[in-house]
Structure formats: structure tokens, C-alpha cells
C-alpha positions as CSV (number, residue, x, y, z in Angstrom):
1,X,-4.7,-0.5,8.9
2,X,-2.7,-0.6,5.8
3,X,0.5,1.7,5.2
4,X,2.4,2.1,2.1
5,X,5.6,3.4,1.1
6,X,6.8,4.1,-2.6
7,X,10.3,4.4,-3.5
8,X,11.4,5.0,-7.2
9,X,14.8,2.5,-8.6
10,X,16.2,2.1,-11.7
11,X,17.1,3.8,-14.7
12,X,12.8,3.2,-15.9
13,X,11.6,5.2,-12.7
14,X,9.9,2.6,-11.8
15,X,7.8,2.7,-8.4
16,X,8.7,-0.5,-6.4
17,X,6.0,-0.7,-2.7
18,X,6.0,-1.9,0.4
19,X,2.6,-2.0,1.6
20,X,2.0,-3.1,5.3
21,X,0.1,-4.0,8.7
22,X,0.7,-1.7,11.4
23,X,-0.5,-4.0,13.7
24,X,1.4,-7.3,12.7
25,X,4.0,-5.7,10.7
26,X,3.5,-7.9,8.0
27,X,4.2,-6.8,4.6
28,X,4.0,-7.7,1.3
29,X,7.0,-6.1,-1.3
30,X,5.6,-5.6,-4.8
31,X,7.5,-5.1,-8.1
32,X,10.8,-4.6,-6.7
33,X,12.9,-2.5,-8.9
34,X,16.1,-2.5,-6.5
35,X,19.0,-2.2,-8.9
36,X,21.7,-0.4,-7.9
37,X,23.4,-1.4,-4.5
38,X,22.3,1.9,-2.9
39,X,18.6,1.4,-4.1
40,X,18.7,-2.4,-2.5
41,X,20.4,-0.8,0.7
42,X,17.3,1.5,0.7
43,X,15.1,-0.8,0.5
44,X,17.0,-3.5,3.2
45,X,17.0,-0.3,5.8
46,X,13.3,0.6,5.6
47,X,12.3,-2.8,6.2
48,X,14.8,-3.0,9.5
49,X,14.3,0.5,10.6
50,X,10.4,-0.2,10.5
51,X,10.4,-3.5,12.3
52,X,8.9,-5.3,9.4
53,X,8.3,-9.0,8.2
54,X,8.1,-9.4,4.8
55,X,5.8,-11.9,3.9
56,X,4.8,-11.8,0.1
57,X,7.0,-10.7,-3.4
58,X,4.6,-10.1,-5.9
59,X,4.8,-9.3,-9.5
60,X,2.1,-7.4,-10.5
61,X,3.5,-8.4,-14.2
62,X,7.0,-9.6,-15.4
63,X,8.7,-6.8,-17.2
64,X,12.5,-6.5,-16.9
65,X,11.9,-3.1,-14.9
66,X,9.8,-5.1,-12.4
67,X,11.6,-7.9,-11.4
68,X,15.2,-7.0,-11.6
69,X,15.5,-6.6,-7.9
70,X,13.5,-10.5,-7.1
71,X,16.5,-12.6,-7.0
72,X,17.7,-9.9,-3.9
73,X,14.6,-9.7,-2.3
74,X,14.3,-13.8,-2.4
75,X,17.5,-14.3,-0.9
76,X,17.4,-11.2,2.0
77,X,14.0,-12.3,3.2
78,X,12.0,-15.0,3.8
79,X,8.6,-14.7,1.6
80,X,6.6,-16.2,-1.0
81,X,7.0,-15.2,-4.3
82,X,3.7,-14.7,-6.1
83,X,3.3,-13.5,-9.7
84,X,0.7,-14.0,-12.7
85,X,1.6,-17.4,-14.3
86,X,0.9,-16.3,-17.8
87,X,3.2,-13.9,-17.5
88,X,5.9,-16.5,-16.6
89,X,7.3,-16.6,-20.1
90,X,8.8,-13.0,-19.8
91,X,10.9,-14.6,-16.7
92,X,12.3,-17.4,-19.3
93,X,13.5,-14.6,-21.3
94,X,14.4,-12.2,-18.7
95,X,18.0,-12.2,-19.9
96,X,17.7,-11.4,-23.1
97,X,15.9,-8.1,-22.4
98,X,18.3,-7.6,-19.7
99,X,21.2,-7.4,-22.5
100,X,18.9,-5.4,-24.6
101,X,18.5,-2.6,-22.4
102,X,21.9,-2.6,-21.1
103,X,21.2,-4.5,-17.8
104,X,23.4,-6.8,-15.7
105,X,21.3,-8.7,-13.3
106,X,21.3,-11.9,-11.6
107,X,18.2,-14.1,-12.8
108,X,15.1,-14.1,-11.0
109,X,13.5,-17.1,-9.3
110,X,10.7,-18.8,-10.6
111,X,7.3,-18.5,-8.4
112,X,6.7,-20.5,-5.5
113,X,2.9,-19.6,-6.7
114,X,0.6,-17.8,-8.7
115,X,-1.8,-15.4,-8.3
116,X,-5.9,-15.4,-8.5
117,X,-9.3,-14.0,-8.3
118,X,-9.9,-16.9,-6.6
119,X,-6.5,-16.3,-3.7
120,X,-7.1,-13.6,-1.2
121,X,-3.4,-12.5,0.1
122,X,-3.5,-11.2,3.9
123,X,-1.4,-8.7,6.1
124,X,-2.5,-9.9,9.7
125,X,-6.2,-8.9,9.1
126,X,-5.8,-6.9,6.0
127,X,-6.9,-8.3,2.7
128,X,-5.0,-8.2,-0.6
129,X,-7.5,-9.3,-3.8
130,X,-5.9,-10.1,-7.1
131,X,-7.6,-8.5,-10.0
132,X,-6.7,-10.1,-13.4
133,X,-5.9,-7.1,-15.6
134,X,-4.2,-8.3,-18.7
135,X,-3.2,-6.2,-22.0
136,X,0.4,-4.6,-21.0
137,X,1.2,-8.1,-20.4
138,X,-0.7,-11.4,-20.8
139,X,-0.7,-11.9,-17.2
140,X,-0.8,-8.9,-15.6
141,X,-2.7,-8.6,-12.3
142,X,-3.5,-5.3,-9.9
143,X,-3.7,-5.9,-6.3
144,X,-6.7,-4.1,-4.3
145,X,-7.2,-3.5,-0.7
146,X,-10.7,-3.1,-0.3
147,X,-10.9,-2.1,3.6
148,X,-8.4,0.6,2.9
149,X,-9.5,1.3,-0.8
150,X,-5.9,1.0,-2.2
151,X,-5.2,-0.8,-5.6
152,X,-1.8,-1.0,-7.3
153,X,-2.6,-0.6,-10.9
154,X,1.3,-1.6,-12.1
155,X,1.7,-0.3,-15.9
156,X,-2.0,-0.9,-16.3
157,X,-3.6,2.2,-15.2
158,X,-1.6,5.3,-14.4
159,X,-2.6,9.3,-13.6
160,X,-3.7,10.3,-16.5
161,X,-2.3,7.5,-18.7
162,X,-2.7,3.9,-19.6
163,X,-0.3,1.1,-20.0
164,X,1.3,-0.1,-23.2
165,X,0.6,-2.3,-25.3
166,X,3.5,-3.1,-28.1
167,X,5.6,-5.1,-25.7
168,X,5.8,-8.7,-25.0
169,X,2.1,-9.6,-25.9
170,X,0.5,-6.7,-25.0
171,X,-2.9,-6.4,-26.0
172,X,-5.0,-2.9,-26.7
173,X,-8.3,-4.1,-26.8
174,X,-8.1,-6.4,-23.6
175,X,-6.1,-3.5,-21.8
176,X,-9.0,-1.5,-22.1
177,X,-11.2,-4.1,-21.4
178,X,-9.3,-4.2,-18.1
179,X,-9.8,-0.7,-17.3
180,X,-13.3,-0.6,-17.8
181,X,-14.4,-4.0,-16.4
182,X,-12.2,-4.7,-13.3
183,X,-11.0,-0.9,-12.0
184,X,-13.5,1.6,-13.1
185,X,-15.9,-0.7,-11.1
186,X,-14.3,0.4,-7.9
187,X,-15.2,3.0,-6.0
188,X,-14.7,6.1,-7.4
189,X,-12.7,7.1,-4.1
190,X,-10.3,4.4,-4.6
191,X,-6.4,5.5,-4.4
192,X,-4.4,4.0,-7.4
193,X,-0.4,3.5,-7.0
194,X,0.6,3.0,-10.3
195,X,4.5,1.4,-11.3
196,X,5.5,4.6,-12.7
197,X,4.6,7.9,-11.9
198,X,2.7,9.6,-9.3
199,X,-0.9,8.6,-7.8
200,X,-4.1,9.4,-8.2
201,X,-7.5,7.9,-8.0
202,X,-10.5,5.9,-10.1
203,X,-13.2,8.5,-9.8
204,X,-9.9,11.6,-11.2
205,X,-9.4,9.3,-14.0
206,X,-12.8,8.4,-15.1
207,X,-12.9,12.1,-15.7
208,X,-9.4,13.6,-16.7
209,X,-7.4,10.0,-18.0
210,X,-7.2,11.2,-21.9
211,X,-7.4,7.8,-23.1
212,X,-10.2,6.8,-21.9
């Protein structure tokens, strides 16, 4: 069975998961926001205090309020770092928006690989499939546990909301697109974790989501 725990770092409120096997421990961290000492200290305890192995850092896309905590979590634990390879460009300039939004950091690695449709990630016997969901960013993917129907939507899809597109390449149409093709095909009952915000579900926002 799959577990999941949400905490909320950095001046963007963004949500930064550790989603995990609670029969092999393994665990996958995804979009780690760490940024402040305390928040990374949070994040190092929870990990102990649970017994877990990290196995996977994944990007669900590269904006500066999802990665800023990489170069920690790539040093403090031994795991492959996995993110969209078209959205490797925003890591090349990952210092720049750092100084724009007032943000010291220290530089995040580059991937060791990339995600796929084609890649299944796995937590013992738990599958992660990568769903390309570009439009925020170019190459933005959500991760979906089918067994457990649990999909992080990142700033793709959120309760009642969608992601946005003037940043970075962002990209209206193909957001939508997104929506509509790859997450409104799951099952309606499917639990949505979303980088900012609270969660909710595919079959509450076919219905109530505004913008769609």
C-alpha cells in the first residue's frame, strides 16, 4: 500500500510529498520545496523517524519553487533524480529566477534521468506511471498510482483551479489539452495532490473546477 505525506515549504506554499511503501519503505520524494533549514530539518526527521529509504527525486516540472530543495535532497540521500527533460532548460536558468524572486539557493543537480510514458517507477510492488502533462511548463509531467488511485497533478491541475500558463513557456491550449486528455480520463474517484493547495479529486473537478 501506498502512503503519502504533504508538507508545505517556502515563501510559494508550495506542497513538497513523500509518497511511500509500507511494506519496503521505499519512497520516492517529489518536488522538494525544503528551503529554510527548519523546513529541510522537517523533512530529514520524517524520513528517519519513519524508517524510510528514499529511492527516487522527481520533478514533476522545473520551477524555482520546486526544485530549490534538490541540491539537499541529492546530497542527504542516496536516490535518482528524475525530472521531465524538456523542462531541463528552467534548471540552466535556475539562478537567475532565484535572484529575481529574492532566493539564495545552492544550484540543483542535473538529472541522472528522465521521465516517460514509456518508464514505470516502483515502490517495492507499487507502481508510479508518468503522465506527460505539458502547458505550465514544457515538460511538465504528473505521476499516477493506479493500484492506489493517487496522481500528483503538480501546478497542472489543482482544487478548483488550473495551472498557469504565462511563465517559462507555458502553454494555454496544450494545458488544457492535458487536462482533458491524460487526467479527466482517470477514474473519476481518483485522489489529486496538487503542488499548491489542498486536495481533491477528478470526478469533484470535472464538476466544480471553474475553468474547465
Amino acid at each position: 500500500m501506498i502512503k503519502i505525506h504533504r508538507f508545505v515549504f517556502n515563501p510559494f506554499a508550495e506542497n513538497t510529498y513523500i509518497l511511500w511503501d509500507d511494506t519496503t519503505l521505499e519512497a520516492a520524494i517529489i518536488d522538494p520545496g525544503c528551503y529554510e533549514e527548519f523546513e529541510k530539518n522537517l523533512l530529514k526527521d520524517f524520513v528517519a523517524s519513519n524508517k524510510l529509504t528514499p529511492k527516487y527525486l522527481l520533478n514533476t516540472h522545473c520551477h524555482i519553487d520546486h526544485i530549490v530543495g534538490n541540491a539537499f535532497i541529492k546530497k542527504e540521500f542516496i536516490v535518482e533524480f528524475i525530472a521531465g527533460e524538456k523542462d531541463v532548460f528552467l534548471l540552466e536558468i535556475q539562478l537567475e529566477h532565484a535572484y529575481e524572486f529574492g532566493f539564495e539557493m545552492e544550484e540543483s543537480p542535473q538529472p541522472d534521468s528522465f521521465l516517460s510514458e514509456d518508464r514505470i517507477l516502483r515502490l517495492g510492488e507499487q507502481e508510479i506511471k508518468s503522465l506527460f502533462t505539458p502547458g505550465h511548463s514544457p515538460g511538465e509531467f504528473c505521476l499516477y498510482c493506479p493500484d492506489e488511485n493517487i496522481c500528483i497533478t503538480g501546478d497542472v491541475l489543482f482544487n478548483e483551479a488550473i495551472g498557469r500558463t504565462d511563465l517559462w513557456s507555458g502553454d494555454y491550449k496544450n494545458l488544457i489539452q492535458s487536462i482533458q486528455v491524460k487526467l479527466f480520463t482517470l477514474p473519476d474517484e481518483t485522489k489529486i495532490y496538487p503542488g499548491h493547495g489542498d486536495e481533491s479529486s477528478i470526478g469533484y473537478e470535472k464538476i466544480h473546477n471553474p475553468f474547465l
